[in-house]
N, C-alpha and C positions, 0 to 999 in steps of 0.2 A: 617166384621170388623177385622183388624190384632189385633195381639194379643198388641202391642204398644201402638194402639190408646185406647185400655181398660184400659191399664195400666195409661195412660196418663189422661184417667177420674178419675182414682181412685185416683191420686193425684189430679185432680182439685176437687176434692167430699174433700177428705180432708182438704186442703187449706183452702174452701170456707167452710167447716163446724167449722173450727175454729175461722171464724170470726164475725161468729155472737156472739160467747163469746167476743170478745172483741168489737163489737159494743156497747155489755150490758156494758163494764166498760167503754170505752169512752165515748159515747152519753149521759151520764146524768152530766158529769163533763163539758167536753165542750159546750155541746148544741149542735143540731142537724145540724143545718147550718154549724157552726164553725167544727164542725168534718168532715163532707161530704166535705166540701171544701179544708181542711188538708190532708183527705186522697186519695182525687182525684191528689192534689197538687203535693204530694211526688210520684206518680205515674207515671205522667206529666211527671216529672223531670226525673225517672228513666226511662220511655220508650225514652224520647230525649235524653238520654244519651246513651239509646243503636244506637237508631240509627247516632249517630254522631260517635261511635266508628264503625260503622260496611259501613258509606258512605251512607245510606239510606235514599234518597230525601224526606220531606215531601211533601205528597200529596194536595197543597194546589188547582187544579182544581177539586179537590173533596171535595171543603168546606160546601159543600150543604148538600150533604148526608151524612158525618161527622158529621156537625151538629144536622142533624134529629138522627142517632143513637147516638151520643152523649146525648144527653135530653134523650131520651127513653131505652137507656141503662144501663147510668152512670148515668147521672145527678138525674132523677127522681127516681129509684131504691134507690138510696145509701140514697137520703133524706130521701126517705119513711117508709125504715126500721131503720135510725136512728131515727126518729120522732116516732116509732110505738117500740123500746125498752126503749124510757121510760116509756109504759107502759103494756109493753107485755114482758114476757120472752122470754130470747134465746132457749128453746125448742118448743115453738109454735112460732117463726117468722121462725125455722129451718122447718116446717111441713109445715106451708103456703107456704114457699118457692116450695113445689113439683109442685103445681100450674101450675108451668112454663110450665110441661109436656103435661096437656092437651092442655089449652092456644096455646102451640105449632105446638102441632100434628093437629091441625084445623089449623091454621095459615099457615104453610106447606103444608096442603093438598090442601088448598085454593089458594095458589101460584105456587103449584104444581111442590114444590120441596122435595115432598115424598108424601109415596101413604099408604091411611090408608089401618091396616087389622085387622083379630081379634086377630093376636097373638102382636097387638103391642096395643089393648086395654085392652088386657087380664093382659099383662105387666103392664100398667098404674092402671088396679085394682091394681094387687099384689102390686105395690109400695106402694100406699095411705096404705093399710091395715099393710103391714111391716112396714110404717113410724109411725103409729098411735099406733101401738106393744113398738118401739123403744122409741117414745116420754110417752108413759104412760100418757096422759093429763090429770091432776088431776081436783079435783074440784076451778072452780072459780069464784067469783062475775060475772056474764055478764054486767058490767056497761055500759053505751053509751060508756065511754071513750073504753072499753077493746075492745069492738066492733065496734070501730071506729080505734083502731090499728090495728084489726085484718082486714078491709077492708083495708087498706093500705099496711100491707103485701102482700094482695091476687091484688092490683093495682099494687104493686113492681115487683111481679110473673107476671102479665098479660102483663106489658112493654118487660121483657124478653122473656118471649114465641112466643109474637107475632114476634119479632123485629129480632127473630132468621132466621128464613129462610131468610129475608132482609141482614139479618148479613149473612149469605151464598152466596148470590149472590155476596153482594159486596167484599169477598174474593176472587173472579173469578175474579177482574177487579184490585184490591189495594191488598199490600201485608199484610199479618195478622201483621206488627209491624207497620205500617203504619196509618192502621187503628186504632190500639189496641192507637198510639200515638197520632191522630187525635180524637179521637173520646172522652179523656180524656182530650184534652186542650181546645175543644169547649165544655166541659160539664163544666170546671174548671171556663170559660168565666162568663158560668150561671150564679152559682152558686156565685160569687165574691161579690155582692150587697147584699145580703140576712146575708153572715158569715162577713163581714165587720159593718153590721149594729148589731149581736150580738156579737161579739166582746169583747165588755165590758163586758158582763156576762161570759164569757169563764174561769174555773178555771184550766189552765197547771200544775195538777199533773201530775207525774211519772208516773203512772200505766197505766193513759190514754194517752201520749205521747208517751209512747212506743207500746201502740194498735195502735195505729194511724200508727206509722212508720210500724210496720209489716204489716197493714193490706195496706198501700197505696204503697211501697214497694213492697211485695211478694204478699199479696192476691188481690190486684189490678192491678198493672201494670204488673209483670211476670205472674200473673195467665190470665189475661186476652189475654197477647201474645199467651198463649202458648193454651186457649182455642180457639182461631182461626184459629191456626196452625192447631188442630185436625178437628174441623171445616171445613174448608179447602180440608179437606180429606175424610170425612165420611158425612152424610143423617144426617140434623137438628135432626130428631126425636132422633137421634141414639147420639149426640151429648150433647140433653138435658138430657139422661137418668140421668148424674150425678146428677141431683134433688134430686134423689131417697134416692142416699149415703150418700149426705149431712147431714142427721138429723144423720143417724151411725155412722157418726165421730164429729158430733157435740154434742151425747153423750158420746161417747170414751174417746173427750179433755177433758171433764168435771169430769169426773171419774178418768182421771189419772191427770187434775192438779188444779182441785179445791176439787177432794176428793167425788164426788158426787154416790151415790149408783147405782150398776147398777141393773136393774130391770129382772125377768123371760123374760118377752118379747123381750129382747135383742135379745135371740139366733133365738126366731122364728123370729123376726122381721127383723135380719139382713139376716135370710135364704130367706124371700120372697123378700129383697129388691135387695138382688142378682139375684131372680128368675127373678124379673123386669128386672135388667138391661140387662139380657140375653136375655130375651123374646123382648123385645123393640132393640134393639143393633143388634139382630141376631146372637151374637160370641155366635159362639156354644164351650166351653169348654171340649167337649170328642176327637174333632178334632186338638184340642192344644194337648192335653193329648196324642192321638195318636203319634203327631208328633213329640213327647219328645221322646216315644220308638222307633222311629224310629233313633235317632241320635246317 
């Protein structure tokens, strides 16, 4: 892995860890429909607008498989975790999310668009263990309901893990905005019946209209471009490793803009979850480091 496409996780680990803090403040003012379909919407909008500024044909003889990743990436994902932060926090729907990685690395191996070994199992321990440091899961009623979000989370994660290596191939045939803008107007399609029928219970504060726009905006539509871009470029396993950072920066935003404490486990937890994404990823960092003193 070059040194760019790391960098390039690390902002997609960021992005996407900041928005499960704002699924928690939208999702229970809007409703889970009404939001999902809001934030797919704005997404829509701005990936069709990149491509009309850039000439970029939509790919409608690929409406097929559009479709299928659309539901399974967009569609059923973004409900699931809005449905499951009304009654889960943003730091365990941030932890369920790593999910993806195992999900993945079988899903891949079985497609045989990567090849398991032990230093990319070894990775996938250290993450869980760093992410579990990072999140601190305190104590909590196990209600059906808590435990009926938390399977939901872990159905959210299993759509993307699997759907990844599919998402790989089909960037060998469609371009990563192509897709990134197909695959968000047939989930939008879905989705339109279900946030039209809650509708009227939808309350349009501030606080939640403007999650919405950031997250359908930036952590949807540019972050979903620009994770296909890397995609694209690099081995699904090595791809998903952002699982890992997700919960790290989804502690980070919390601490610096809701004020929230940060715990001892931090420093171990973000040291193993870096060891992960090296160990899974393959970027070796003393070979970067080298290559600085050389310049």
């Amino acid at each position: 892995m070059r040194t760019r496409h790391l960098l390039q996780l690390v902002l997609l680990s960021a992005l996407w860890g900041a928005s499960f803090l704002f699924i928690r403040i939208a999702s229970p003012v809007l409703g889970p429909n009404v939001m999902a379909a809001l934030r797919i919407g704005l997404a829509t909008l701005t990936l069709a607008a990149i491509m009309r500024a850039t000439g970029e044909p939509w790919p409608w003889r690929h409406w097929r498989e559009l479709t299928g990743l659309g539901v399974m990436t967009v569609a059923l994902p973004f409900l699931l975790y809005a449905w499951a932060a009304l009654r889960l926090p943003a730091g365990y729907s941030s932890l369920l999310n790593t999910m993806v990685v195992p999900f993945g690395v079988l899903a891949s191996a079985w497609m045989k668009e990567d090849q398991l070994s032990p230093r990319k199992w070894l990775g996938c321990l250290c993450g869980f263990i760093g992410v579990a440091f990072i999140v601190r899961l305190g104590p909590v009623q196990p209600t059906p309901e808590l435990m009926v979000a938390a399977l939901a989370c872990v159905a959210a994660a299993a759509c993307y893990g699997i759907c990844t290596p599919w998402m790989k191939r089909a960037t060998q045939r469609i371009s990563p905005l192509a897709i990134a803008a197909g695959i968000h107007a047939t989930a939008l399609v879905g989705l339109l019946p279900g946030a039209a029928w809650d509708l009227p219970h939808a309350r349009f504060t501030a606080p939640a209209l403007l999650a919405v726009l950031v997250m359908g905006v930036v952590t949807s539509g540019l972050a979903y471009w620009l994770n296909l871009r890397v995609l694209s470029q690099i081995s699904p396993v090595a791809a998903m490793s952002s699982a890992f950072m997700i919960p790290l920066f989804g502690v980070a935003w919390g601490s610096l803009f809701l004020g929230e404490a940060l715990g001892p486990g931090m420093l171990w937890g973000g040291a193993l979850v870096l060891l992960a994404t090296t160990l899974v990823t393959g970027f070796n960092p003393l070979r970067w480091l080298g290559f600085l003193r050389t310049r």
